[in-house]
N, C-alpha and C positions, 0 to 999 in steps of 0.2 A: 793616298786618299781613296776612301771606298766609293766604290762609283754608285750611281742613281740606280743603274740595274740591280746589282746588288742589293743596296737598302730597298728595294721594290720587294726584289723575291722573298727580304727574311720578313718585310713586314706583311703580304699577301700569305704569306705560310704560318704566322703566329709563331716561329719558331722561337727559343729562347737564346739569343746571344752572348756572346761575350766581350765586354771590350778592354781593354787590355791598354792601362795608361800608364804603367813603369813595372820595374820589375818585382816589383811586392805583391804577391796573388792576391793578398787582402783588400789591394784597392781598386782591382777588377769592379767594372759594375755588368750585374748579368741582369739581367732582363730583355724584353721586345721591344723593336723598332714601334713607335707611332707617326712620327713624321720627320722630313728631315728639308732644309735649305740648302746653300752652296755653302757654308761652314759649318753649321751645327747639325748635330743628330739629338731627338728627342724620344731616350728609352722610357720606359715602365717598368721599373725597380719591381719584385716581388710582394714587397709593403705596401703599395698602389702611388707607390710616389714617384713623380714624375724630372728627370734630371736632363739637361740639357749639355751633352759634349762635342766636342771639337771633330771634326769627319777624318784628320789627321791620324786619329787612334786605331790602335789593331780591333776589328771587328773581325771576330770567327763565331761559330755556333757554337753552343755550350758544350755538346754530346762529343765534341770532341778534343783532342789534350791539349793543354792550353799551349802556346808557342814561345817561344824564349824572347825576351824584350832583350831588345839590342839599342845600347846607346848609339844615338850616332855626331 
């Protein structure tokens, strides 16, 4: 689970994210942190839509390669 520090710095930097929910790159969703609880994270899709996921997921920055989704 990504912690609170974490989701602080990507959402205080605007940077753009990546979250990473299986391993089909296609169903990536990339956009920025807005806010987040103790289970869900609330990105801002590129489109200005706004989608709520699970804090369980891989969060990494976009600018870098994506990471191999491992079942477990």
């Amino acid at each position: 689970m990504i912690s609170d520090e974490q989701l602080d710095a990507y959402r205080i930097s605007g940077e753009k994210i990546r979250v990473i929910r299986d391993a089909l790159e296609s169903n990536d969703v990339k956009g920025i942190i807005l806010a987040w609880d103790d289970s869900q994270v609330m990105v801002r899709r590129p489109n200005k839509r706004v989608v709520k996921l699970d804090r369980n997921y891989i969060f990494q920055p976009f600018s870098e390669p994506r990471q191999a989704f491992e079942e477990l």
